[in-house]
N, C-alpha and C positions, 0 to 999 in steps of 0.2 A: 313240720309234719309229724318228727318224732311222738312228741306229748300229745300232739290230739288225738293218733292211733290209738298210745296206750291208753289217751282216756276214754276213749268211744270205742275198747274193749273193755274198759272196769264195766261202763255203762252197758253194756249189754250182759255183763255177767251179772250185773246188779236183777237187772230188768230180768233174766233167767231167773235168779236166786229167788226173787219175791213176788215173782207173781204167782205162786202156790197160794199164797196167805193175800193175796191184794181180790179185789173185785174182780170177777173172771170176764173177759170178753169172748165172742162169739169167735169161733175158731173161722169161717172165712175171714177175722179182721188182725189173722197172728200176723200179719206181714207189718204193723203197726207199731209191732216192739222196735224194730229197724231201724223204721222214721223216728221213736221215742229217743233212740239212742241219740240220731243226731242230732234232736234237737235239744237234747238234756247238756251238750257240751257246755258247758258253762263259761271257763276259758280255758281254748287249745293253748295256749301259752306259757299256762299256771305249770309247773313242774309239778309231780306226783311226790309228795314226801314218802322218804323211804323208812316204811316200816319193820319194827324187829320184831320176826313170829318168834313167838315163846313155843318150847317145846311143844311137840306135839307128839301125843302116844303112837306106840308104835301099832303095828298090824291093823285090824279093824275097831271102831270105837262103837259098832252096833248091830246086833243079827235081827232084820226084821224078820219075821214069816220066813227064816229060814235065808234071807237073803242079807247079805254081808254090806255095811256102810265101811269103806276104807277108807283109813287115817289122812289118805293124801285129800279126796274130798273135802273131811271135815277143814283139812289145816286152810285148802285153798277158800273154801268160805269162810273161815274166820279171817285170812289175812285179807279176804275184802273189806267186812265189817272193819277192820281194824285201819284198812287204809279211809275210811269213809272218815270216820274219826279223826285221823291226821289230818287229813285233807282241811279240817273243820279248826285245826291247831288244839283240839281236847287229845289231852293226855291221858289213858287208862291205867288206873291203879289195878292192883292186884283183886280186890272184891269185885271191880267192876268187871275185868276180864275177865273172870270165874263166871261172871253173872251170863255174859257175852256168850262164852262158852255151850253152857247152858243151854238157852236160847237157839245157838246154831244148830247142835245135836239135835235137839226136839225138833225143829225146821227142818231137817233133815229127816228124820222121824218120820214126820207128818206127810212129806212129799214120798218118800217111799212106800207109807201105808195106801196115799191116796191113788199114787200109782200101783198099787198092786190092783185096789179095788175095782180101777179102770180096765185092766188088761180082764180082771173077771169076768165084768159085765160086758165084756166083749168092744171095747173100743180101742180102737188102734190109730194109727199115722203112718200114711203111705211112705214111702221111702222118695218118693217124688216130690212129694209136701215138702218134707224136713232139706232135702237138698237143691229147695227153690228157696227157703228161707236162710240157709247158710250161704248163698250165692249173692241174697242181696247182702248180708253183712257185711263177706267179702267186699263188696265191692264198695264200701266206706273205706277200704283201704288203698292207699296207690299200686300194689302189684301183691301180689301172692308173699314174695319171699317178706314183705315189712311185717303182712298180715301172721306167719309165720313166727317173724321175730320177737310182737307182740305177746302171741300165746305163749310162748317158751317161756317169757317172762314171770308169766303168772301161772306156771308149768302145768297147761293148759293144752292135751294135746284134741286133734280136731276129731277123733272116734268119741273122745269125752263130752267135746261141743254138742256134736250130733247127740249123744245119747240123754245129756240135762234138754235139748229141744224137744227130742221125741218124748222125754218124759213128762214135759211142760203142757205142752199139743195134747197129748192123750189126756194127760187131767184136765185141763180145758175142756175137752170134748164131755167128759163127764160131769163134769160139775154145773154144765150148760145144761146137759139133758137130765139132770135129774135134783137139781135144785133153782136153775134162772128159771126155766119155761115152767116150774111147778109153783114156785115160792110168790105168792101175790102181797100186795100190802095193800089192806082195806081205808077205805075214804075214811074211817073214823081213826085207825092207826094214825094216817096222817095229820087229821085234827090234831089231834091228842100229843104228839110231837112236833106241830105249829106250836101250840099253846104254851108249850114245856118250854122249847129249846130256843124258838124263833122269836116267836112276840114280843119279850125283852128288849132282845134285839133292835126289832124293827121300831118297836116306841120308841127306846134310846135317840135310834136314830134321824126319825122325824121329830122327836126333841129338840136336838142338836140342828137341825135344819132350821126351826122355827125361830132358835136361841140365834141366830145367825143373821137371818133375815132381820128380825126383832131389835139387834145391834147396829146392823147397817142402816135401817130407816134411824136408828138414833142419833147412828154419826153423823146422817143427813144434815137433821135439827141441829143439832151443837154445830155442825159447820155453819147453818145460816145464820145462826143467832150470833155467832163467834165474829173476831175479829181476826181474819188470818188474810197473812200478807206473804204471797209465795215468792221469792228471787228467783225461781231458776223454770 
């Protein structure tokens, strides 16, 4: 039960971490990251390779609008990125974890601008919300203290949990009300990327279907015509 705790906490820090940047869903269906988590387990049995965080700056690595990214953040998103990586058996050079680097700061970046934006235009998360979705998390776990021992691990204390949910939740809510219910995509758009990306595709693949069939009725004929004598 050890491993598949901690891995059905990477996965929901995962599922935290990148749903800023992924396709937004409708904030009645946030209780769905939960169920994502458990079923993302891949294998409870697999051990989590233990990775070595390279240094990490000290104090804060970014002032948005006034408000401070700390260092322990940034380190504990990268040492996820970095454990995904492991996990995968790819090794990170030096260029690459630079690149990484990178990447998680602007991420980071990105979720505190879009969360500032949120709280502007007046969208919030009850306090009852966010401790209905930390309740079910829990409860992928066998008792409190495991659920506990897991976080420590990935020094991950549960005011921090709460506050990446609440911050999740409110950009959700935003990103729904002012880009899903406005952003259309018109019946020619979709032609036009049928055409592009799909049609290929789909010839290909009724090719390949036809090329198959076309084979089969062949081997029919050469069997009848043939002389085949089966033993067994």
């Amino acid at each position: 039960m050890h491993s598949k705790s901690l891995r059905l906490l990477w996965v929901m820090l995962i599922i935290i971490s990148f749903i800023i940047t992924a396709s937004p869903v409708k904030a009645e269906k946030e209780d769905k990251a939960v169920k994502a988590a458990k079923t993302q387990l891949v294998d409870p049995n697999k051990k989590i390779k233990k990775v070595e965080i390279s240094q990490m700056p000290k104090g804060d690595v970014a002032v948005v609008n006034g408000v401070t990214i700390k260092s322990e953040d940034f380190a504990r998103e990268l040492f996820g990125v970095q454990q995904q990586y492991a996990n995968k058996g790819e090794k990170l050079d030096e260029k690459s974890l630079a690149d990484i680097k990178k990447k998680v700061l602007e991420k980071l970046i990105d979720g505190e601008l879009l969360y500032q934006e949120s709280v502007k235009n007046g969208f919030k998360v009850d306090n009852s919300t966010i401790e209905e979705q930390l309740t079910k998390f829990k409860d992928q776990f066998p008792n409190e203290e495991e659920f506990k021992t897991e976080m420590a691990k990935v020094k991950l204390t549960e005011p921090a949990l709460r506050n990446q949910m609440t911050q999740v939740m409110t950009i959700q809510q935003y990103i729904n009300k002012e880009f899903v219910e406005k952003i259309k995509v018109s019946d020619e758009e979709i032609k036009n990327f049928f055409e592009t990306h799909l049609k290929e595709r789909i010839e290909e693949k009724l090719k390949q279907d036809k090329i198959q069939d076309e084979v089969g009725k062949h081997l029919d004929q050469l069997k009848e015509k043939g002389d085949i004598k089966r033993n067994i």
